[in-house]
GUBAFI-156930 format. One line per 2 residues: number of its first residue (from 1); for each residue x, y, z of C-alpha. Coordinates in pm, 1 decimal. Layout:
BEGIN
NUM> X/Y/Z  ...
! end
This chain:
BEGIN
1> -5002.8/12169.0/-16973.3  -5304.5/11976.2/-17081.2
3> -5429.8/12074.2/-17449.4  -5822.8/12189.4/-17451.3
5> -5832.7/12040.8/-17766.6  -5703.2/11693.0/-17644.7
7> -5960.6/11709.5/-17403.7  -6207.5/11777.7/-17615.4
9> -6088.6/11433.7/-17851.2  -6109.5/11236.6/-17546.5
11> -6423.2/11309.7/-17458.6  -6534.2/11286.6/-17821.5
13> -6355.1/10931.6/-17804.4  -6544.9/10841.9/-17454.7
15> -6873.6/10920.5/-17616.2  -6806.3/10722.7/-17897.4
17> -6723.0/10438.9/-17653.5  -7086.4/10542.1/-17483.6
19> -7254.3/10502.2/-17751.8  -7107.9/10206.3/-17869.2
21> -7175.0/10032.2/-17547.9  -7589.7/10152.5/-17607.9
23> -7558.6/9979.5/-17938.6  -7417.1/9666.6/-17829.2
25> -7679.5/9639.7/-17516.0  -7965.0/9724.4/-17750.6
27> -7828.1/9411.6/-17995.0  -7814.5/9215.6/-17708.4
29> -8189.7/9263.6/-17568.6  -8271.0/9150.7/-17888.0
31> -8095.0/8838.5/-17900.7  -8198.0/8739.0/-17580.0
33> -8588.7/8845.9/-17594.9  -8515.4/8588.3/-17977.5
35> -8392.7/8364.6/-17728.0  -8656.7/8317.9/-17522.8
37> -8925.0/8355.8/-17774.9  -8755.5/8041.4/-17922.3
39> -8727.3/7843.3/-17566.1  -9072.9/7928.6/-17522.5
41> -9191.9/7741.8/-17874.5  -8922.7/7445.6/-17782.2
43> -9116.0/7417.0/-17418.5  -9460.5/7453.2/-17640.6
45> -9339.9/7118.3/-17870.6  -9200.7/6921.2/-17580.9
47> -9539.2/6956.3/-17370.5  -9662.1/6808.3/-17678.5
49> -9440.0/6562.9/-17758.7  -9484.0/6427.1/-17371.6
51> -9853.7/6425.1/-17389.4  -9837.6/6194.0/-17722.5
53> -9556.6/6020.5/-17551.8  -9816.3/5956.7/-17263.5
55> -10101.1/5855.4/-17488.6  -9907.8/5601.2/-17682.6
57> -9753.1/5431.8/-17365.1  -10089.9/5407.4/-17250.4
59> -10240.4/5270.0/-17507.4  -9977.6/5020.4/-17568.5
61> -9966.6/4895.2/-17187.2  -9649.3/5029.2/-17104.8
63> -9584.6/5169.8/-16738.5  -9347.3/5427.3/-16713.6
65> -9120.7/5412.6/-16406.4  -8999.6/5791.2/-16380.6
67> -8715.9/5643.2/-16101.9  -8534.6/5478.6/-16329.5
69> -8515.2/5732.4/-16590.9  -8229.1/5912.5/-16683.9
71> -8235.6/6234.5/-16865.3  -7965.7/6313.1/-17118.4
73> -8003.3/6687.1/-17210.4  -7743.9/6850.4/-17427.4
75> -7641.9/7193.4/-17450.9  -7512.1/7200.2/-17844.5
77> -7662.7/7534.6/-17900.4  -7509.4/7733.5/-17640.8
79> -7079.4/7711.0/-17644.6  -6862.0/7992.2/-17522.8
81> -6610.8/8139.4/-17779.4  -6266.7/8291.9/-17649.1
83> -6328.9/8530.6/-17954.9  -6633.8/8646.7/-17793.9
85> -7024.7/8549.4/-17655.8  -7203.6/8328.4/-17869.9
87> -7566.8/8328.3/-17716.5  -7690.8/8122.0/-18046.6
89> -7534.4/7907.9/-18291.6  -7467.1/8133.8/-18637.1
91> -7551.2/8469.7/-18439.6  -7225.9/8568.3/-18288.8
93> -7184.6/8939.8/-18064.2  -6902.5/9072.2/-18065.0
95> -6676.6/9203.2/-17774.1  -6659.0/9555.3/-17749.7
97> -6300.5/9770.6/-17809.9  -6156.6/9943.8/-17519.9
99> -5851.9/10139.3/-17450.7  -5585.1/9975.7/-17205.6
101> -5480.1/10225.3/-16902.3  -5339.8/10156.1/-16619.9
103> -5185.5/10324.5/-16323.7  -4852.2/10389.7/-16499.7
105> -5034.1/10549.3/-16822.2  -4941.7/10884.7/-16859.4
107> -5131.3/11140.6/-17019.3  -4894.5/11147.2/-17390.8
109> -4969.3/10706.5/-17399.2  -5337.7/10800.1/-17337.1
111> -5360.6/11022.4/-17622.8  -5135.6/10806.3/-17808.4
113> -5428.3/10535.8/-17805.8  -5726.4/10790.1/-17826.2
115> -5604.1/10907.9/-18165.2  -5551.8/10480.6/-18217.5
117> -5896.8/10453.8/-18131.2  -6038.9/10728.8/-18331.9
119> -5816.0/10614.0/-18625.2  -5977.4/10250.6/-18677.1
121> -6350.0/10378.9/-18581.8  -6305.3/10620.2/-18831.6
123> -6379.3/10935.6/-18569.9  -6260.0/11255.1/-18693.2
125> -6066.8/11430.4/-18488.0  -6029.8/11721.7/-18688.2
127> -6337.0/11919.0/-18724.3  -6463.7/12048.0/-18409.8
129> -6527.8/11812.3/-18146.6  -6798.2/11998.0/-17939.7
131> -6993.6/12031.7/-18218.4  -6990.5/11639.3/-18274.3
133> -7053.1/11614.3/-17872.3  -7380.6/11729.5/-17859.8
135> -7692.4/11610.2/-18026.8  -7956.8/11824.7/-18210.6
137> -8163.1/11891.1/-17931.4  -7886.3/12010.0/-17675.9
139> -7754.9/12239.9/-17916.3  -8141.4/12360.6/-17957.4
141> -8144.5/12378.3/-17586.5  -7799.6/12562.6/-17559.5
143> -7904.0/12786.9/-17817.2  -8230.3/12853.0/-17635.4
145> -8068.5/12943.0/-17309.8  -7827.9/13167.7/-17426.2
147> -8107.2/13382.4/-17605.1  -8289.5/13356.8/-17280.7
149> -8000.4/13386.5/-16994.3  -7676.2/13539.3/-17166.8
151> -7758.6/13808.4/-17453.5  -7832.0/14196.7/-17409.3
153> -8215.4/14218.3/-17463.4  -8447.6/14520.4/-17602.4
155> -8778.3/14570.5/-17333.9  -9066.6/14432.8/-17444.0
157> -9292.8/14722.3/-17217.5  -9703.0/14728.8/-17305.5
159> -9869.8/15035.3/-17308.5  -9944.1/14986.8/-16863.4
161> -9589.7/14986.3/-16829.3  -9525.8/15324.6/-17011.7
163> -9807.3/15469.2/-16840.3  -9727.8/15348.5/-16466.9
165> -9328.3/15484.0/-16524.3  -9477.0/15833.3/-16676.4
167> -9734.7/15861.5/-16358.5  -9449.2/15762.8/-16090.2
169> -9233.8/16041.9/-16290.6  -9467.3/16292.4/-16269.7
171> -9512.9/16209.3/-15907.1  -9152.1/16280.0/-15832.7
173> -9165.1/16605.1/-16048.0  -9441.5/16765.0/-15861.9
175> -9283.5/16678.1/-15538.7  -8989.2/16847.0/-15686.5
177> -9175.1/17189.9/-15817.8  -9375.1/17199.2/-15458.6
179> -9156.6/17089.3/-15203.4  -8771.7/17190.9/-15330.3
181> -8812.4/17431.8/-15549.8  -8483.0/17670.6/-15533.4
183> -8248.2/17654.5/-15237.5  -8400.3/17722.8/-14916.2
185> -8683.8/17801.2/-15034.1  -8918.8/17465.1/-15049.4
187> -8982.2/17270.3/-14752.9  -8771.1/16968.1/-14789.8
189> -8508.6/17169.7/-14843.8  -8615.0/17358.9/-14458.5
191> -8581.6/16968.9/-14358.7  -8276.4/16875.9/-14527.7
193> -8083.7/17192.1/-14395.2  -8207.0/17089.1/-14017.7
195> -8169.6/16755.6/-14048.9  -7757.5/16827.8/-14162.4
197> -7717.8/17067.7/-13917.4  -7814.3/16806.7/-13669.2
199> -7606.1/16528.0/-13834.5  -7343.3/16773.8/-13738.7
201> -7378.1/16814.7/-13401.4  -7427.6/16517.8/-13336.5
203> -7064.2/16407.2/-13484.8  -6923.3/16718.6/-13325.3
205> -7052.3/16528.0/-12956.2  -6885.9/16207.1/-13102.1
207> -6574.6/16369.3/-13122.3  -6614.1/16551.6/-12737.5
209> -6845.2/16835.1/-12785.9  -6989.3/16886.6/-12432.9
211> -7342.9/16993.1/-12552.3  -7534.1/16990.9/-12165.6
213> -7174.2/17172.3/-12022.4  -7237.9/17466.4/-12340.7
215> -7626.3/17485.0/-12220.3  -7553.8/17497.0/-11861.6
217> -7285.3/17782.6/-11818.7  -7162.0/17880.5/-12204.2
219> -7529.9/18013.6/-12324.5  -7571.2/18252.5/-12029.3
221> -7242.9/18371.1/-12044.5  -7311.1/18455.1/-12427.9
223> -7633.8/18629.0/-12339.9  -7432.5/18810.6/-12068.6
225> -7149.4/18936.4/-12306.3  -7491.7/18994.9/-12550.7
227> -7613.5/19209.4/-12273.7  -7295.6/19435.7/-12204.0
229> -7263.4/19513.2/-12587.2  -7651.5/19584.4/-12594.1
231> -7711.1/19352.5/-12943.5  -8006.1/19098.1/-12998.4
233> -7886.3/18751.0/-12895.8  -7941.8/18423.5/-13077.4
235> -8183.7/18161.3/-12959.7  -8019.8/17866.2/-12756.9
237> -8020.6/17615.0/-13054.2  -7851.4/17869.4/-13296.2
239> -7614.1/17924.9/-13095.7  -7519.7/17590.8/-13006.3
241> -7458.9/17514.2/-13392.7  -7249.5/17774.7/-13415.3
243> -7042.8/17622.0/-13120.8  -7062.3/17304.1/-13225.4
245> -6906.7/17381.1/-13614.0  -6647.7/17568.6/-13444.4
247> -6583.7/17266.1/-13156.3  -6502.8/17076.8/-13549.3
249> -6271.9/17352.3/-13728.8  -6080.8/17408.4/-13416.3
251> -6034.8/16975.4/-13367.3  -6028.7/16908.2/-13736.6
253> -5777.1/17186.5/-13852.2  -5635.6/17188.0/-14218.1
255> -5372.7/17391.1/-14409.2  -5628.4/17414.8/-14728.4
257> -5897.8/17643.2/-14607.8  -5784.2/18006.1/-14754.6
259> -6101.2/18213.0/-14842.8  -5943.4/18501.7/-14983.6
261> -5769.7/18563.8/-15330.0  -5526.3/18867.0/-15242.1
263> -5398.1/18808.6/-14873.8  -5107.0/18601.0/-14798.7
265> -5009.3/18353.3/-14508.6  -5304.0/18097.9/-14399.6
267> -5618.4/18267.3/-14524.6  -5516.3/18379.3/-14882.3
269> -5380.7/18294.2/-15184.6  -5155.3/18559.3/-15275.9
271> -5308.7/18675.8/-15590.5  -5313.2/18302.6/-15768.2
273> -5680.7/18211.2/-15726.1  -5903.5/18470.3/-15897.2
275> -6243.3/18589.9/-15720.5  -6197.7/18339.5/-15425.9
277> -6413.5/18419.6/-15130.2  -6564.4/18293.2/-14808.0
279> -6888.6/18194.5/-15017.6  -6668.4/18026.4/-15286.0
281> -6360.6/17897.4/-15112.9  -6576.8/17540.0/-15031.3
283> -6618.7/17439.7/-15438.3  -6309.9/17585.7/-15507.8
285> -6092.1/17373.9/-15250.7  -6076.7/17053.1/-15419.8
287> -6016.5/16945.2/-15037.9  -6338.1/17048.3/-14927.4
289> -6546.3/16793.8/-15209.0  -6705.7/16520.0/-15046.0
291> -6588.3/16238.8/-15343.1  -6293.7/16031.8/-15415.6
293> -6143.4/16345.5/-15538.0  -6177.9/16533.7/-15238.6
295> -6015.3/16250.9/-15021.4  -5714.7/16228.4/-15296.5
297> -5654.9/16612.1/-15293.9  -5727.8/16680.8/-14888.0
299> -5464.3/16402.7/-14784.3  -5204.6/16521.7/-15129.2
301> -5248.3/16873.1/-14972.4  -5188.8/16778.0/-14573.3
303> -4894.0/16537.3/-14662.0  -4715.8/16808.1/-14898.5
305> -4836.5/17130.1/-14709.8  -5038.5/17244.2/-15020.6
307> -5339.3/17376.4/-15111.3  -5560.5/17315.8/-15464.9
309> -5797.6/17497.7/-15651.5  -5989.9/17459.9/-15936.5
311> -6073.7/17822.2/-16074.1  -6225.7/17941.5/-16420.9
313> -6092.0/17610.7/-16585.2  -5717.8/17593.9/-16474.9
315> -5633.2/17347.3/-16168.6  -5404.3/17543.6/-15911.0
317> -5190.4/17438.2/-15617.3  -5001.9/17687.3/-15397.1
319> -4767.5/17610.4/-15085.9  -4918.3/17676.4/-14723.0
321> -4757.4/17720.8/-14392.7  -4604.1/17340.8/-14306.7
323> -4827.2/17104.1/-14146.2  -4743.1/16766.3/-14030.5
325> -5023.9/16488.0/-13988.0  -5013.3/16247.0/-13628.1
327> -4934.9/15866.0/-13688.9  -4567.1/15680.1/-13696.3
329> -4636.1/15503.9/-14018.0  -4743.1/15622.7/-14326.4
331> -5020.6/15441.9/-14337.4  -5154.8/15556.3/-13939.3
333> -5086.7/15940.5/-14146.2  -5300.9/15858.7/-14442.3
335> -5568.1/15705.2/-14180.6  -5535.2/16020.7/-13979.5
337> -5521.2/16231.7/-14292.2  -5875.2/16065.7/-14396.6
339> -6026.9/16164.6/-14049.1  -5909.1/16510.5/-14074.7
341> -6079.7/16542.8/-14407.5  -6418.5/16409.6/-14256.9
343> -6384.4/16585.9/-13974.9  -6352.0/16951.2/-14171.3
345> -6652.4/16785.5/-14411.4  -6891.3/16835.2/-14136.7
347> -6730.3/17112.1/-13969.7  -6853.2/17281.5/-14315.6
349> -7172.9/17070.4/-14440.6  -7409.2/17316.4/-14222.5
351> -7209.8/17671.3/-14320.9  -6965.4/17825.6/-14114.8
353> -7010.6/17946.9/-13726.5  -7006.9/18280.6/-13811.0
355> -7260.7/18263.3/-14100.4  -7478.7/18035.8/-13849.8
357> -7389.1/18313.9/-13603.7  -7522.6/18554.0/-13838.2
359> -7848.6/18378.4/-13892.5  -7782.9/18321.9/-14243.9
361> -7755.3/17975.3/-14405.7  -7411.9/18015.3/-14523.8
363> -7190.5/17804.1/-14758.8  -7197.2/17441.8/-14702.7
365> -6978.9/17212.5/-14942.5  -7035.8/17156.0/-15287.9
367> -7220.3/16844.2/-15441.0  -7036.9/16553.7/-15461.6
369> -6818.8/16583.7/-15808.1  -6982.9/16926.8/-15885.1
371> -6595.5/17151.4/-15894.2  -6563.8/16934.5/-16186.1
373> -6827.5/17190.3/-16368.3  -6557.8/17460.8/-16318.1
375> -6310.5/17286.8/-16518.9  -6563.8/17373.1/-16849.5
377> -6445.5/17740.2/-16866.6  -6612.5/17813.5/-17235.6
379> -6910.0/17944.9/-17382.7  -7049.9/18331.5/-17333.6
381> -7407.9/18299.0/-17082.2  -7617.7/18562.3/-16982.9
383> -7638.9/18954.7/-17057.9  -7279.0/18940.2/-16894.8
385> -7145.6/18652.1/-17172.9  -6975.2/18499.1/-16849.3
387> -6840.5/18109.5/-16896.7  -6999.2/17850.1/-16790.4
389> -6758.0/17788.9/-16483.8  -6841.3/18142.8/-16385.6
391> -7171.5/18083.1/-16419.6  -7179.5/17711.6/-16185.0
393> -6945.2/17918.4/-15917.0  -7253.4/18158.6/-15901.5
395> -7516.8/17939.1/-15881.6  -7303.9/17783.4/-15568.2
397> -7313.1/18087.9/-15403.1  -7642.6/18076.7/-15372.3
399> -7705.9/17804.8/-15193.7  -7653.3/17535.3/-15446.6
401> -7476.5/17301.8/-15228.0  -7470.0/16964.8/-15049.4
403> -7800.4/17020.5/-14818.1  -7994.4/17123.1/-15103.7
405> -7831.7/16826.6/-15327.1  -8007.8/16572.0/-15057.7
407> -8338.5/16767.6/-15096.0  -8303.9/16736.2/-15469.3
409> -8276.6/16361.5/-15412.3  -8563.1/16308.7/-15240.8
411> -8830.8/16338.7/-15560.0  -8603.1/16138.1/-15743.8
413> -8545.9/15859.6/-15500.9  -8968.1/15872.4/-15473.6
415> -8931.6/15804.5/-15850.1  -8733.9/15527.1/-15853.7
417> -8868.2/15330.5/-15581.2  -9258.5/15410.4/-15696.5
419> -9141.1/15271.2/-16086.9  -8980.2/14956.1/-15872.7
421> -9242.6/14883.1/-15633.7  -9541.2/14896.6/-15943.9
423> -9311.1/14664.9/-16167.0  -9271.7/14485.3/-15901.6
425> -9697.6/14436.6/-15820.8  -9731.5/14432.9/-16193.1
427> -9525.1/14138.7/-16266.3  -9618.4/13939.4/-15991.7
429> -10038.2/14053.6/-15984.1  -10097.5/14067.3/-16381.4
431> -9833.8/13881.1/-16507.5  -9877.0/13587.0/-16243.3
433> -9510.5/13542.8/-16243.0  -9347.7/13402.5/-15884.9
435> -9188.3/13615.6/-15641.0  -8843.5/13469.9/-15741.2
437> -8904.3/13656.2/-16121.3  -9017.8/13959.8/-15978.4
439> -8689.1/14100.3/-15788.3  -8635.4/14447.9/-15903.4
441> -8232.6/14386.9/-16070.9  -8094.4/14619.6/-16309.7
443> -8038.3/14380.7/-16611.8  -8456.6/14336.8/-16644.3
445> -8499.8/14509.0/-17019.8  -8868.5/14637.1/-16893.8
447> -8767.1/14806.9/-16544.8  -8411.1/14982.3/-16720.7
449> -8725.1/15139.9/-16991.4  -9023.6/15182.0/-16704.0
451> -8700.3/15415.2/-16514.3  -8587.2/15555.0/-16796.8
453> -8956.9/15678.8/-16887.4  -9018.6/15797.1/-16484.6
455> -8727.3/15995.8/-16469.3  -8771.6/16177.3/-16841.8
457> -9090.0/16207.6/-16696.2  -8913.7/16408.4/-16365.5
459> -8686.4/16594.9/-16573.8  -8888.1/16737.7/-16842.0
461> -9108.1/16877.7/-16536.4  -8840.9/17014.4/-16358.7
463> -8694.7/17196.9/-16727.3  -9059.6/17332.1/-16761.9
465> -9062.1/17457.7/-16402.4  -8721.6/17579.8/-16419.4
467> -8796.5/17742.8/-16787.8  -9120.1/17893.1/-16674.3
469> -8997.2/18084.8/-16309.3  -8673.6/18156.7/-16406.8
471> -8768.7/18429.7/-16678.3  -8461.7/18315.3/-16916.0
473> -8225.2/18402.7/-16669.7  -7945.9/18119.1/-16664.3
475> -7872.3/18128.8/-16293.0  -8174.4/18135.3/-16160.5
477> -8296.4/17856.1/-16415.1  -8007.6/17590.9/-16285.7
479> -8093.2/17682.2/-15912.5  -8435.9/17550.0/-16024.5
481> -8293.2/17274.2/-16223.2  -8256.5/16917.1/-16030.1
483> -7936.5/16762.9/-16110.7  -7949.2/16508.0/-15924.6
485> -8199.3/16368.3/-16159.1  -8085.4/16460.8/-16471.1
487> -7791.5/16254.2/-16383.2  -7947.3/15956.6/-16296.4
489> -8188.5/15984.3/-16636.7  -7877.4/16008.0/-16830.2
491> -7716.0/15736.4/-16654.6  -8039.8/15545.8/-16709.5
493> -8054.7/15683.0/-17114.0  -7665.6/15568.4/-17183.9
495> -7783.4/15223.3/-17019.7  -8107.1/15207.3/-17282.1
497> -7822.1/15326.1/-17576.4  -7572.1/15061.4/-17468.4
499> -7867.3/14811.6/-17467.0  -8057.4/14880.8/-17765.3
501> -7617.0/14856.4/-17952.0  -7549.3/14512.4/-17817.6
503> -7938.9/14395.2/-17846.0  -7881.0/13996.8/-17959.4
505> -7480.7/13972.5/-17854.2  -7310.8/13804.0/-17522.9
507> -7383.2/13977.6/-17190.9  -7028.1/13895.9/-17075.5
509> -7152.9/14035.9/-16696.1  -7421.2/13752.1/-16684.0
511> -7197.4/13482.8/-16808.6  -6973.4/13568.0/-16563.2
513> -7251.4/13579.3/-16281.1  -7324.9/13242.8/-16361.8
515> -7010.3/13093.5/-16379.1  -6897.8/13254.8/-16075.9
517> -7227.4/13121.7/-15907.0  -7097.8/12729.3/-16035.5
519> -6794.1/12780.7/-15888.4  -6888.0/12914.6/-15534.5
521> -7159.6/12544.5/-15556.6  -6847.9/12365.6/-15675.1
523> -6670.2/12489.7/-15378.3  -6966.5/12401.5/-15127.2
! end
């Protein structure tokens, strides 16, 4: 194993041979531009000495025959030296030291004659090389970048910034007070609740739900059997969601659907899940969440023929009737397990078929990671001084589910592309920066405050709105309360926290986004 430190001496060594080499080439220009400042004052005297040579033959009578002349030039001030170059008599240049390797050198003999080296040009090897490697201005430079490229940074956000995030945040929170509102009642949540049903059916006719065989003969065989027991029938479209979610539950069967807290066998609990019903059962079921812990639980609970709760704080798991998942392998069962969860998801994201058959909304699943509330069984809320897992199973029941968790992410995903899109135009418009500076990341100090001012913005609407209609009644002022965004804003707020903590040290994440950038260009 090659020592860092060794490395770091023979490069400390190689730059003292570097420099050394400058030193000897400057030395050298100068002897030679001496050189020929003499040769040009010798050439100066002989043209001289040749004209009075001429002058004097002249005027003497004397013809010079050029023929018969034979130069004798001698070369006394220029001799080689075995020692060295001399380039003048008295001005010797010496040769340069160097370190012998050859093929055969291995790396202990190369060290061997670095530290030789270093030991008669008086390098020390001791103190810390790198800082003897670079010169004042790279570690300037260094310094520089690292402020620049690789530290945690506070925003630096002028008043336009704070004033563009608080509009865009009061943008979303409108659109949240007039368009969602309370479950079912505002008109994105009217879209949201089609627009899952349809996602439904649509996977329902993925999986072999005839749709034009159910329109053809099914619907006027329903309005028949509607006829005979004289009783108002649903419209086409109803109807066909209702066949459609059961097309799912029948195809995507599971052991972990009970609804009921006192029956036994496949639709109760025997007593060991308190005040479970058919409006409940979906947060309750840790199966039925659509989150990592929802896929752990649904395939625990199909492999071991269970079924798990969580009820007023306490996590519960019961046996079931056996069931056995398809697949050879374990991991074809897990694979199948997966698609059985999915397939139940959206046999349940639109209510059931006899709550659709009903013409009521019914209970869709729960928001993803929500049954987590029902773990915090504390506190005393309300004229009833009910817990605040009583109180989050309540405000499910009213409608306080999936469908209306995408409605309640609408106004805040309005929110967070508006603040993008106007840092964005601001940056590149007023700020004249190019288009490669103005990419909307995460790690920019000004967007992470411009979002966390929109969506404080969003949230302290939707408290006031929530405050205000609910009349200080603490379920109906959580249905009114978006949670979707104040769990981004406090996602955002740790972010600003964390920030404003490490403001001046290493970001570690950017250091290692650049050096795993040099490698991949290393590797091209």
């Amino acid at each position: 194993m090659i020592n860092k430190d060794e490395k770091a001496s023979v490069m400390l060594v190689q730059k003292h041979q570097l420099d050394s080499a400058d030193a000897k080439i400057t030395e050298i220009d100068a002897v030679l531009d001496s050189l020929l400042i003499e040769q040009n004052n010798s050439d100066a005297n002989l043209d001289s000495m040749l004209e009075s040579m001429s002058d004097l033959l002249n005027e003497s009578g004397i013809v010079f025959d050029e023929r018969k002349q034979n130069v004798d030039s001698s070369l006394d001030a220029y001799v080689a030296d075995t020692n060295g170059i001399v380039l003048q008599k008295n001005n010797p240049i010496q040769m340069l030291s160097t370190i012998d390797i050859d093929d055969d050198t291995d790396w202990n003999e190369y060290i061997y004659s670095i530290n030789k080296y270093a030991g008669e040009h008086d390098i020390d090897l001791t103190s810390d090389p790198y800082n003897q490697l670079l010169s004042l201005s790279q570690k300037v430079n260094i310094e520089k970048r690292i402020k620049d490229e690789f530290t945690h940074k506070n925003a630096n956000c002028d008043k336009y910034d704070y004033l563009i995030a608080g509009t865009c945040g009061v943008i979303g929170g409108l659109i949240d007070v007039f368009l969602v509102g309370a479950p079912s009642e505002g008109l994105l949540g009217k879209v949201t609740d089609n627009g899952t049903k349809g996602a439904m059916e649509k996977f329902a006719e993925a999986f072999g739900f005839e749709r034009q065989n159910k329109e053809s003969q099914g619907y006027q065989k329903y309005l028949d059997r509607c006829e005979v027991k004289n009783k108002p029938p649903l419209d086409k479209e109803t109807w066909m969601s209702s066949q459609a979610v059961q097309f799912l539950e029948n195809k995507f069967g599971i052991n972990y659907d009970q609804t009921n807290t006192n029956k036994k066998g496949k639709s109760g609990t025997g007593g060991a899940v308190e005040n479970l019903t058919p409006t409940n059962h979906h947060l309750k079921s840790l199966g039925h969440s659509p989150d990592l812990i929802g896929l752990f639980f649904s395939i625990y609970n199909q492999f071991t023929s269970t079924s798990s709760f969580v009820s007023n704080g306490k996590l519960i798991t019961i046996e079931t009737e056996s069931f056995e998942l398809k697949g050879h392998t374990t991991i074809a069962k897990i694979f199948c397990g997966f698609v059985n969860w999915l397939g139940h998801l959206f046999s349940d994201i639109a209510g059931s078929n006899t709550s659709i058959a009903k013409g009521n909304r019914g209970s869709g699943i729960p928001i993803p990671f929500y049954n987590l509330l029902l773990l915090i069984d504390v506190g005393e809320f309300g004229k009833d001084k009910q817990t605040f897992a009583t109180i989050a199973t309540k405000v499910f029941e009213k409608g306080y589910d999936f469908r209306h968790g995408l409605a309640m992410a609408i106004p805040v995903l309005v929110t967070e592309l508006l603040t993008r899109i106007m840092w964005v135009i601001k940056k590149r418009f007023y700020h004249k920066e190019p288009w490669k500076n103005c990419i909307p990341r995460a790690i920019e100090p000004e967007l992470r405050r411009m979002l966390l001012v929109a969506h404080g913005s969003l949230c302290l609407i939707d408290a006031g709105d929530a405050a205000i209609k609910s009349g200080g009644e603490i379920v109906q002022f959580l249905l009114r309360t978006n949670i979707i965004g104040w769990v981004r804003f406090g996602n955002l707020a740790y972010k600003e926290v964390l920030a404003w903590h490490k403001s001046g040290h290493i970001d570690h994440d950017a250091v290692d986004e650049y050096l795993k950038n040099e490698y991949i260009k290393m590797l091209k």
